[in-house]
C-alpha positions in Angstrom: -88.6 -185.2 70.1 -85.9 -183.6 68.8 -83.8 -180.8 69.8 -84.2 -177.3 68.6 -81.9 -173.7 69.9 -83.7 -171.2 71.9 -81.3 -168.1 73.1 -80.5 -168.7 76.8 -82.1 -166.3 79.3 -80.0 -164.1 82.0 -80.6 -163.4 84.9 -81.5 -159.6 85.1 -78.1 -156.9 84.8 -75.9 -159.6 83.9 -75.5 -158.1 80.3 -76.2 -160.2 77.3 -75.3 -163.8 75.8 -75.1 -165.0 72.6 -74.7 -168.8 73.7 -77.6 -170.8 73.3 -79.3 -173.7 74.8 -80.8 -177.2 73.9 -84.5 -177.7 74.8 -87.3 -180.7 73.2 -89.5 -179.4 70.6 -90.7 -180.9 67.4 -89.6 -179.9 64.6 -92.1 -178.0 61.9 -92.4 -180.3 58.8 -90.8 -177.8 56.5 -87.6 -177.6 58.2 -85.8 -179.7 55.6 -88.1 -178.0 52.9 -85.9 -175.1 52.4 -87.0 -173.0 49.5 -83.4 -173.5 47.1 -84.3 -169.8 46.0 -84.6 -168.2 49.2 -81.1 -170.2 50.2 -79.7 -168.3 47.1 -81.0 -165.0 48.2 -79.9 -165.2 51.0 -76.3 -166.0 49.3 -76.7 -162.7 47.4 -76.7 -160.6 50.5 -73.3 -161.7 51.8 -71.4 -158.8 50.5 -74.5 -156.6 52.1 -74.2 -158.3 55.5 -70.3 -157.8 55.2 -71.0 -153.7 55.1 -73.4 -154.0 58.3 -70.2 -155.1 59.9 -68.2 -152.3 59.1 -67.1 -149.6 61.6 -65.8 -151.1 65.3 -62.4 -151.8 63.5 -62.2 -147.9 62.4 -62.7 -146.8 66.5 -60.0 -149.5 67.4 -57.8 -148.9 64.6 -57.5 -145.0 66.4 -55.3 -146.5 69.0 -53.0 -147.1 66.4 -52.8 -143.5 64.9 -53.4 -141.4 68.7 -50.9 -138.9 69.2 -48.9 -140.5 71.4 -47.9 -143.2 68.2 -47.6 -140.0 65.8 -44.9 -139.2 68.2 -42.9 -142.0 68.4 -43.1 -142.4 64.7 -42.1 -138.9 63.9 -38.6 -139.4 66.7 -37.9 -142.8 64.9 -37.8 -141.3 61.5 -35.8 -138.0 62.6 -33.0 -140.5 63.5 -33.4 -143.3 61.7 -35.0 -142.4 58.5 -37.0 -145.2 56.7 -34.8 -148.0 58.8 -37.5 -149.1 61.1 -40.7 -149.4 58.5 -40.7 -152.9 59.3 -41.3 -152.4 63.0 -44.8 -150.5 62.3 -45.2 -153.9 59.7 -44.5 -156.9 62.3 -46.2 -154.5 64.6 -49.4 -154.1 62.7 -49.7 -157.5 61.7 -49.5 -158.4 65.8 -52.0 -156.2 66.8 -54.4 -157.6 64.1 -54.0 -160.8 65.4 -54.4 -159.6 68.7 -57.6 -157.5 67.8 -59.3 -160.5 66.4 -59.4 -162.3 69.5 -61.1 -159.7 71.0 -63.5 -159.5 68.7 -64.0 -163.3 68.4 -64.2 -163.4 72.0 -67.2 -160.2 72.2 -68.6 -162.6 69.4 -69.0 -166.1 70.6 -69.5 -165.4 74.0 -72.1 -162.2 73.7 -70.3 -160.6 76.6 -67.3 -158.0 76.3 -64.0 -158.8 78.5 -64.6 -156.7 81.7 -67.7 -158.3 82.0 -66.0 -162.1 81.7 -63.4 -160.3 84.3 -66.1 -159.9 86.4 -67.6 -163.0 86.5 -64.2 -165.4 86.3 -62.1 -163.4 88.7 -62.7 -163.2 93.0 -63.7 -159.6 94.2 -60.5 -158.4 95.4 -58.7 -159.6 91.9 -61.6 -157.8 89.8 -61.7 -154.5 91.4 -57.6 -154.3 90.8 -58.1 -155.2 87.1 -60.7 -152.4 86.7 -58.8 -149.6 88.8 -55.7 -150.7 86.3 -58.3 -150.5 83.4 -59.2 -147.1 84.1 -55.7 -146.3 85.1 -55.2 -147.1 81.2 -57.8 -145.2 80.2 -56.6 -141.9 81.8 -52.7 -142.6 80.3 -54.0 -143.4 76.6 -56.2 -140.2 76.8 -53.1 -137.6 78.2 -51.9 -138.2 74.3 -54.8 -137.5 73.0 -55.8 -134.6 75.2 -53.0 -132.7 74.8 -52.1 -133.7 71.2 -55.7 -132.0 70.4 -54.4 -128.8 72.8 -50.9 -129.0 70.5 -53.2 -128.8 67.5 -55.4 -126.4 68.6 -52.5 -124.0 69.9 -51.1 -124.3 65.9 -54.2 -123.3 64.6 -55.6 -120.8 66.9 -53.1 -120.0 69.3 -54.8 -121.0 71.9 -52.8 -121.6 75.2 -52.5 -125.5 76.2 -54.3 -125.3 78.7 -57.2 -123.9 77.5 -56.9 -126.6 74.6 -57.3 -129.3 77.2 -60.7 -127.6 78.3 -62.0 -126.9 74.3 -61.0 -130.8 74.0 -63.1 -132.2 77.1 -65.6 -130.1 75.7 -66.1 -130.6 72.2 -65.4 -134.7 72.9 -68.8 -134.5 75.1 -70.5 -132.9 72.1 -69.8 -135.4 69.3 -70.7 -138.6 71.5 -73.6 -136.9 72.1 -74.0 -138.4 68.0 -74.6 -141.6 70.2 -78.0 -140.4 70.6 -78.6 -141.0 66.8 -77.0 -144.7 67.1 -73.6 -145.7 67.0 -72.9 -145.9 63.6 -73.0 -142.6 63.0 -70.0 -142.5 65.4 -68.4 -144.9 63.7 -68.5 -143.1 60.3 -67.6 -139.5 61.9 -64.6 -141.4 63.3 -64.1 -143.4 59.7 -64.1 -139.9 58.3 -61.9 -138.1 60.5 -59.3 -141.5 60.1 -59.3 -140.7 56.5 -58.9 -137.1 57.2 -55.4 -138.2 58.8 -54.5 -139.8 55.7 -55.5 -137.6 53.1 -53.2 -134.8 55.6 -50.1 -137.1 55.5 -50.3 -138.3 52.5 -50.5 -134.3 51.4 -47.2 -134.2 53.5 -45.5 -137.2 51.6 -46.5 -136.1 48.2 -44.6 -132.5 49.1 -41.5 -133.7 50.9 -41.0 -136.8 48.2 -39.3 -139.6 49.8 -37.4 -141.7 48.3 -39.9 -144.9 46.8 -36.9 -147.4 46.9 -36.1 -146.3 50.7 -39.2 -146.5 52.0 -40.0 -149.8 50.7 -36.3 -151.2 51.4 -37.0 -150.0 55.2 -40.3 -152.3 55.2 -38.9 -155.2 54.3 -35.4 -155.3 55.5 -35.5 -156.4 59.4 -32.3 -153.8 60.7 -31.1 -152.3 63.7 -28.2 -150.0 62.9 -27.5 -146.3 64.3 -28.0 -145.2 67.7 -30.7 -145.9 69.9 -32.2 -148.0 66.7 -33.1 -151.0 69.4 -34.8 -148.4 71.8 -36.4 -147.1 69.1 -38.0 -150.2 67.7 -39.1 -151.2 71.4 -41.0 -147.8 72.0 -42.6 -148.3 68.5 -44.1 -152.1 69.4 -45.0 -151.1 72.7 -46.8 -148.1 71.5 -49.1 -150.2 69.4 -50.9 -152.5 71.7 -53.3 -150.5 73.8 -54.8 -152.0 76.7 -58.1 -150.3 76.6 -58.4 -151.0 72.8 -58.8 -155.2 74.1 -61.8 -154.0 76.2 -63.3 -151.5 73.7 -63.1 -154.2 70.4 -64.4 -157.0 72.5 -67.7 -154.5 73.2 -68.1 -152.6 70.1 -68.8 -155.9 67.8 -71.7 -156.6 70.1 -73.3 -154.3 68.8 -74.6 -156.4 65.3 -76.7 -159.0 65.0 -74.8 -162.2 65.0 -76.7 -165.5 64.3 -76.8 -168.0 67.0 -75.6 -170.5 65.3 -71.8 -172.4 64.9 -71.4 -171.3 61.4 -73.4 -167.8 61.8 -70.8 -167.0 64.7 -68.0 -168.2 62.6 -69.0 -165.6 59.6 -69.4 -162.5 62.0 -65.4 -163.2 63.5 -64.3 -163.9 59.5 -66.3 -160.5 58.9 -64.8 -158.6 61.7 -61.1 -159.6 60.8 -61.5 -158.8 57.8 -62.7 -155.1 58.4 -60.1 -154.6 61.3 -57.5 -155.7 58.7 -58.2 -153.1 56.6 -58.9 -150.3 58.9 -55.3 -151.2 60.5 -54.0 -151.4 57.0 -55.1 -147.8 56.3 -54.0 -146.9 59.8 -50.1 -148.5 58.6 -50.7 -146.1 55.4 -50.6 -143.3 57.7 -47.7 -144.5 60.3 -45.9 -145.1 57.0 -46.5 -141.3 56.0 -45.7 -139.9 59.0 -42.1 -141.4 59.5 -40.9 -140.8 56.0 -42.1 -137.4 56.4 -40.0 -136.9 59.7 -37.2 -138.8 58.1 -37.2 -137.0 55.3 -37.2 -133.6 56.4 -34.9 -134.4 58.9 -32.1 -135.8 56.6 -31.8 -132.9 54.2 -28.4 -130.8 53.7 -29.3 -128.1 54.2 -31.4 -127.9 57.9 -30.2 -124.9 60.0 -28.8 -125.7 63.6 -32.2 -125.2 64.8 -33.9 -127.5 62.9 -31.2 -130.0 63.6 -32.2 -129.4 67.5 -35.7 -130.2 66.6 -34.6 -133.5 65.0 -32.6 -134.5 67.6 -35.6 -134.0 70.0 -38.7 -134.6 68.0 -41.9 -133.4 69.7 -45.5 -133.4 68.7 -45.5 -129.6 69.2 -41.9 -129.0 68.2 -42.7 -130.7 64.4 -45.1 -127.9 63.8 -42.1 -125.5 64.3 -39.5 -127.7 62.1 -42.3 -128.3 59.3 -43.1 -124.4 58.8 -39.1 -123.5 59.1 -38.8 -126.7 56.4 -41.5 -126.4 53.9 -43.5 -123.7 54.8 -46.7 -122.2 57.1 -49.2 -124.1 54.9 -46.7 -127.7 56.0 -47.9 -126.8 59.5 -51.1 -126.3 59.3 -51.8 -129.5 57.3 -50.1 -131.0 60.1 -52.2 -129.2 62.9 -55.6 -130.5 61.1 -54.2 -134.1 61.2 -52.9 -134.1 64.4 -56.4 -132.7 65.9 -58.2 -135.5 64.1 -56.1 -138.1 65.8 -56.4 -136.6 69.4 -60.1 -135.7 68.7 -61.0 -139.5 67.2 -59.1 -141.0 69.7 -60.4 -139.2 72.4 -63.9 -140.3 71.9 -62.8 -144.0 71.4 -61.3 -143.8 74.9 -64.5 -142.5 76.3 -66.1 -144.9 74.6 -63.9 -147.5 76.1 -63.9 -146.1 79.9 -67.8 -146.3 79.7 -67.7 -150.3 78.5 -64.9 -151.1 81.4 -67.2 -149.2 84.3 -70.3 -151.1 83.1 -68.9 -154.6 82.4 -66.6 -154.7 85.8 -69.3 -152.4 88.3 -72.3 -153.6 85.8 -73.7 -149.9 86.8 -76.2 -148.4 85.0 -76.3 -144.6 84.7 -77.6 -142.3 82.0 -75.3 -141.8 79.0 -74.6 -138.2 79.6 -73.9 -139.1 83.3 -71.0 -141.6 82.8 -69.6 -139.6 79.7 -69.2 -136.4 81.6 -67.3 -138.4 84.6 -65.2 -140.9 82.1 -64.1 -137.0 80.4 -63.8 -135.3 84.0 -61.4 -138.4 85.2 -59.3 -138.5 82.0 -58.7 -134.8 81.6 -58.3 -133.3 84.8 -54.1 -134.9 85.0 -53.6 -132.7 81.7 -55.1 -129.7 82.4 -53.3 -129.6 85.7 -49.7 -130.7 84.2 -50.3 -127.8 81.2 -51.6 -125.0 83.6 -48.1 -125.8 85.7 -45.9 -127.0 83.2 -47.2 -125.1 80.0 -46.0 -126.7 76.9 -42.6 -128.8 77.7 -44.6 -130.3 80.9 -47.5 -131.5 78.8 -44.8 -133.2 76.7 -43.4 -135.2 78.9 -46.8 -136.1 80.7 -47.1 -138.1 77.3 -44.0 -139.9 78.5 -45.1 -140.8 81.5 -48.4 -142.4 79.7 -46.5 -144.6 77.6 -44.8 -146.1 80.6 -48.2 -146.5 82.8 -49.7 -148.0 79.5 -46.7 -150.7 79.0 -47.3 -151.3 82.7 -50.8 -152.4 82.4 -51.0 -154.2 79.4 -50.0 -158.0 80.9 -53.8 -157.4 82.9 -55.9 -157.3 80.2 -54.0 -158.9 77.3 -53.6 -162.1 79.7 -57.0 -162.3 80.1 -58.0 -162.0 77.0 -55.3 -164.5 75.5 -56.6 -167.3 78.4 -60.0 -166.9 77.9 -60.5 -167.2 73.6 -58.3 -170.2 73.9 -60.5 -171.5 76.9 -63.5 -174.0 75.3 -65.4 -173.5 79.0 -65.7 -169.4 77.6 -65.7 -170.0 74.0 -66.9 -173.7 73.4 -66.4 -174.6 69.8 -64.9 -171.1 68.7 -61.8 -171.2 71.2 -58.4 -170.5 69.0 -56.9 -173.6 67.5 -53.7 -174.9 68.2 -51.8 -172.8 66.4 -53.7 -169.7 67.2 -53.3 -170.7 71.2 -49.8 -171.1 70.0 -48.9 -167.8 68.3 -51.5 -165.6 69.9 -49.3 -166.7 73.1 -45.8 -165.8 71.9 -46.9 -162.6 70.5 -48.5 -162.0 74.0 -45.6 -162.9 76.0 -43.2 -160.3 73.6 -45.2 -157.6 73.8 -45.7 -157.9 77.3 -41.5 -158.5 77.4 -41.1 -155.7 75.3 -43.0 -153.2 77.2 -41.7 -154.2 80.3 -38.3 -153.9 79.4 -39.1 -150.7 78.1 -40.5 -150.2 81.4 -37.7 -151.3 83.5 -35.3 -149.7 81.6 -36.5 -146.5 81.4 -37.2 -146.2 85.1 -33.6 -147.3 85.9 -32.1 -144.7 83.4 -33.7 -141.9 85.6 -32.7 -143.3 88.8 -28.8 -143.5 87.2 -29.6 -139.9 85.7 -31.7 -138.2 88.2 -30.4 -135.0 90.3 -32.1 -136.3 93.8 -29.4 -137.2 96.4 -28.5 -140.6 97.0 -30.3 -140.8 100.2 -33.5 -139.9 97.8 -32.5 -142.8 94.9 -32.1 -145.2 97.3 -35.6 -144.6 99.2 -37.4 -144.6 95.3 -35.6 -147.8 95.2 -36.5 -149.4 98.4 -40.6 -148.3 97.6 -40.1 -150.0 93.7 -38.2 -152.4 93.5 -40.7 -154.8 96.2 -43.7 -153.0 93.8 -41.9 -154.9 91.0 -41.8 -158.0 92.5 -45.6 -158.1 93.3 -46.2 -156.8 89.8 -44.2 -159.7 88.7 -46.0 -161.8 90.8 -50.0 -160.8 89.2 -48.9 -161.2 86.1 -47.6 -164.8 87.0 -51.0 -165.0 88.7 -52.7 -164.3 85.4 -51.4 -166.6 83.8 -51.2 -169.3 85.8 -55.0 -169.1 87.7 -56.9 -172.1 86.0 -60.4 -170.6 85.0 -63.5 -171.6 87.1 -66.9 -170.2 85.6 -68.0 -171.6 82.5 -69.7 -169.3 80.4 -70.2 -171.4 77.1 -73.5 -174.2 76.9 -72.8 -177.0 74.7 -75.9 -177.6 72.4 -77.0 -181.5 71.1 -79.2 -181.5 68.3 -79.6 -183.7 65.4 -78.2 -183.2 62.2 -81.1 -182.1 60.1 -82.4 -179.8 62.9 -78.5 -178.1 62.9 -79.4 -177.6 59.2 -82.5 -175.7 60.0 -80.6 -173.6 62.5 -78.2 -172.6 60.6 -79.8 -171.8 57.5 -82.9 -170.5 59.7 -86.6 -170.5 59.7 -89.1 -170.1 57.2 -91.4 -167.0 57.5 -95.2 -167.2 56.9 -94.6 -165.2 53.1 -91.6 -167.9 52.4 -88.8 -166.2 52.9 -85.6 -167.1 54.7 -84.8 -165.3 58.1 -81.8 -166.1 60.2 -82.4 -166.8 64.0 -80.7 -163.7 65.6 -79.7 -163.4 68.8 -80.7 -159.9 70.7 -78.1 -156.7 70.3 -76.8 -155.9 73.8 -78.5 -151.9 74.2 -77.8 -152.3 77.7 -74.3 -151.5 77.0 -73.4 -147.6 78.9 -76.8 -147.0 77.6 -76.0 -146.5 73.8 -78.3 -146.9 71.4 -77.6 -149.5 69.1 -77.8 -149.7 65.3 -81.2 -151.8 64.1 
C-alpha cells in the first residue's frame, strides 16, 4: 500500500491546520498519467495565482505609513534634511525580512502566532502575552486615532475630540466591507495607500527637492548634526510594529494554499514578493514625506515662526508650516493624506486586535460584537487625553505610544523568530541557517534599539522632570525592579525550549509525492490542486472563495 496525504483533522475550536498527515491507500492508476497539457495549463496560471495573493501585504504595509511614522519622518527631515534616507532603507529592508516570517509561519503551519502562543506557552505566560498584545494594539491605534482627528480638524475644523468619535465611527463602518469578503478590504485599503502617495508625491513635485540630495542621503550611511543618532533610533524603532507580526501571520490564511512541500513553498515565495512591493511603495512615501519636511524646513527665507515649527515638528503643527510655506491648498493635500493613513491604519489595527482575542482566548463572538469592543478599547485613552488636553495633549499621547510599543515588541517578535526557525512548528519550511542567523541579529537590534530608546527616554524625564526629589526617587524605586523583570521575560523568551509540536512529518513514496504535488486528476481531465480549507473561523470574517 502506499502512502497518500489527507489534511489532518482538529479537534473542534482549535482553529485551522494546513499540515497534513500520512495514511495507507492505493494509489489510482493514473496518478503517474498526468495529462502533459493540463501540467502546462496549469503553468499558465502562475502569474494568475500570483494576483489571488495580493492584498495582506497592503494592510501590513500601513504600519509602516500610520501617523505616528509620518511624524517621526517629518521631525527627522526638519533637522536633518535628506541625511537619514538610509535609515527608512536598512529599515525597510528589516521589516520585510521580518514580515516574511510571519507570513511563512501563518503559511506552513495554518495557524496565526497568538494561536501557536496559545498552544506552546503555560496559562499564566499566555494571558501576559495577550494583555501585552492588546496593550500594543491600543498604543499603535492612539496615532492613528488622533492623526485622523488632526486631519479632520484641518479639513473641517472639527474639535479633536470630536475627531476621535467621527474616527471610531466611521472605522466601524468600513469593516463592516468585511461582510462582502476581505478582499474588498484589502483593495479599499490598497486604494487609500495609494491615495497617500499620490498626496506626497503632489507635495514633492511642488516643494522640488534636490534629486542628487535625496538620493546621496539613501545611500550614504551618516550621523552628523544634532540629535542625528536619536533620530535614526526613533525612525527603526518606529518601523517594527508588534501587532503587524500577529495581523500578517493571520491575514495570509486567508488563500488557499496547497498542502503540499512545494505548494507551501510558492504561497511564502508569493507572499514575499507582494509584501516587498507593498513596503516598497510604502518607502516611496516615507521618502516623500522627509524631503518634503526637509525641504521646506531648510529654505532662507522661513519666518521665526516657521523656524519654531521646524524645530518642533508635529503632525498638527506641519499643517500650519505647510499653508504659511506653500500655501492653503499644501495643507489640505496634506490633511487628505494624513486621514488616509490614520483611517487605513486604524482598520488594520482592528483587524489585528480581533485575530489576537481569537487566537490567544479562541472566543467566538459575532463580527460586529468584537469590532465594536476592539474600537471601544482602543479609542476611549484618546478621546479622554483630547477632551483634557485638547491638541498639545493628544500630541504627546503619541509619544507615550511609541515608548509602550518599543516596550512590547521583544514578546511577540521573540516568538515569532523561535518558532519559524523551530522544525517541531514548521517541519521542512523552518528558516535555513542563514535565515535563523540574520532573522536573529536583526531581532536582537531592533529589540536593542527600542529599548534603548526606551531607557533612555524614561531617564531623560526623570533628569528633566519638575516632581521633587522625594517623587523621582519613589518613580525610581517602582521602575527600575519593573525593568529587571522585564529584562528577565524577555530572557525567558528566548531561552524557554519549545514543548508542543505542531508540524506532522509525512512518508510517502516518490511517485505518490509527485501526484501530490502536481494533484489529482478530475473526472473531465483536468488538473486540480489538493487545497487545504481557508480558516473562516477567524473573528468571524468571511473569507475570499
Amino acid at each position: 500500500m502506499a502512502s497518500v496525504l489527507r489534511q489532518q483533522q482538529q479537534p473542534a475550536g482549535s482553529g485551522g491546520n494546513n499540515r497534513v498527515v500520512a495514511v495507507n491507500a492505493t494509489p489510482p492508476n493514473n496518478i503517474l498519467h498526468i495529462h502533459a497539457d493540463a501540467s502546462s495549463n496549469h503553468e499558465k496560471k502562475g502569474w494568475k495565482k500570483f494576483l489571488s495573493f495580493i492584498g495582506p501585504g497592503f494592510l501590513v504595509s500601513l504600519a509602516y505609513l500610520d501617523p505616528g511614522n509620518l511624524e517621526t519622518d517629518l521631525q527627522a527631515g526638519a533637522n536633518h534634511r535628506y541625511e537619514l534616507l538610509w535609515v527608512i532603507l536598512i529599515g525597510l529592508i528589516f521589516a520585510l525580512i521580518i514580515q516574511s516570517l510571519a507570513a511563512n509561519l501563518g503559511v506552513s503551519t495554518g495557524k496565526h502566532l497568538s494561536e501557536i502562543c496559545k498552544a506552546e506557552y503555560p496559562r499564566l505566560v499566555r494571558y501576559c502575552l495577550w494583555l501585552l498584545a492588546e496593550l500594543a494594539v491600543i498604543a499603535a491605534d492612539i496615532p492613528e486615532v488622533i492623526g485622523t482627528a488632526f486631519a479632520l480638524n484641518i479639513l473641517f475644523h472639527i474639535p479633536v475630540w470630536g475627531g476621535v468619535l467621527v474616527t471610531g465611527c466611521s472605522t466601524l463602518l468600513l469593516l463592516g466591507l468585511q461582510r462582502f469578503g476581505v478582499r474588498k478590504l484589502e483593495l479599499l485599503i490598497s486604494t487609500l495607500v495609494f491615495v497617500m502617495a499620490a498626496c506626497f508625491f503632489g507635495e514633492m513635485s511642488y516643494v522640488k527637492p534636490p534629486a542628487s540630495g535625496v538620493i546621496k542621503g539613501m545611500f550614504t550611511p551618516k550621523l552628523s548634526g544634532q540629535g542625528a543618532t536619536a533620530d535614526a533610533i526613533a525612525l527603526l524603532g518606529a518601523l517594527v510594529m508588534p501587532h503587524n507580526l500577529f495581523l500578517h501571520s493571520a491575514l495570509v490564511l486567508s488563500r488557499k494554499v496547497p498542502n503540499t512541500v512545494r505548494g507551501i513553498n510558492d504561497a511564502c515565495k508569493y507572499f514575499l514578493i507582494e509584501s516587498g512591493f507593498a513596503l516598497f511603495v510604502a518607502f516611496l512615501i516615507n521618502v516623500a514625506v522627509i524631503s518634503v519636511s526637509g525641504t521646506v524646513c531648510s529654505a532662507s527665507n522661513l519666518s521665526s515662526a516657521n523656524t519654531d515649527h521646524c524645530t518642533d515638528l508635529t503632525l498638527n503643527s506641519a499643517s500650519f508650516l505647510l499653508k504659511n510655506v506653500l500655501g492653503r491648498s499644501s495643507s489640505t493635500i496634506y490633511a487628505i493624506a494624513l486621514l488616509a493613513s490614520g483611517q487605513s491604519s486604524a482598520i488594520t489595527g482592528t483587524y489585528a486586535g480581533q485575530y489576537i482575542m481569537q487566537g490567544f482566548l479562541d472566543l467566538k463572538m459575532k463580527r460586529w460584537i468584537r469590532n465594536l469592543m476592539t474600537r471601544t478599547i482602543a479609542i476611549a485613552p484618546s478621546l479622554v487625553v483630547s477632551i483634557i488636553g485638547g491638541s498639545s495633549g493628544a500630541g504627546r499621547l503619541i509619544v507615550i505610544a511609541s515608548m509602550i510599543l518599543s516596550f512590547e515588541l521583544p514578546f511577540a517578535l521573540i516568538p515569532l523568530l523561535k518558532f519559524s526557525s523551530s522544525s517541531t512548528k514548521m517541519g521542512p519550511h523552518k528558516n535555513s541557517m542563514i535565515i535563523i542567523v540574520i532573522s536573529w541579529i536583526l531581532g536582537l537590534g531592533i529589540i536593542g534599539i527600542n529599548v534603548y530608546y526606551l531607557i533612555t527616554a524614561f531617564v531623560d524625564w526623570l533628569i528633566h522632570n519638575s516632581l521633587p526629589k522625594v517623587g523621582n526617587v519613589f518613580i525610581g524605586i517602582i521602575v527600575f525592579p519593573l525593568m529587571a523583570i522585564y529584562v528577565g521575560s524577555v530572557i525567558y523568551l528566548t531561552f524557554r525550549k519549545d514543548t508542543v509540536q505542531t508540524y506532522i512529518e509525512t512518508k510517502d513514496n516518490t511517485a505518490m509525492q509527485t501526484h501530490v504535488e502536481k494533484g489529482f486528476m478530475n473526472s473531465n481531465g483536468e488538473l486540480e490542486l489538493n487545497h487545504g480549507p481557508i480558516r473562516e473561523d477567524l473573528a468571524d470574517i468571511p473569507l475570499p472563495e
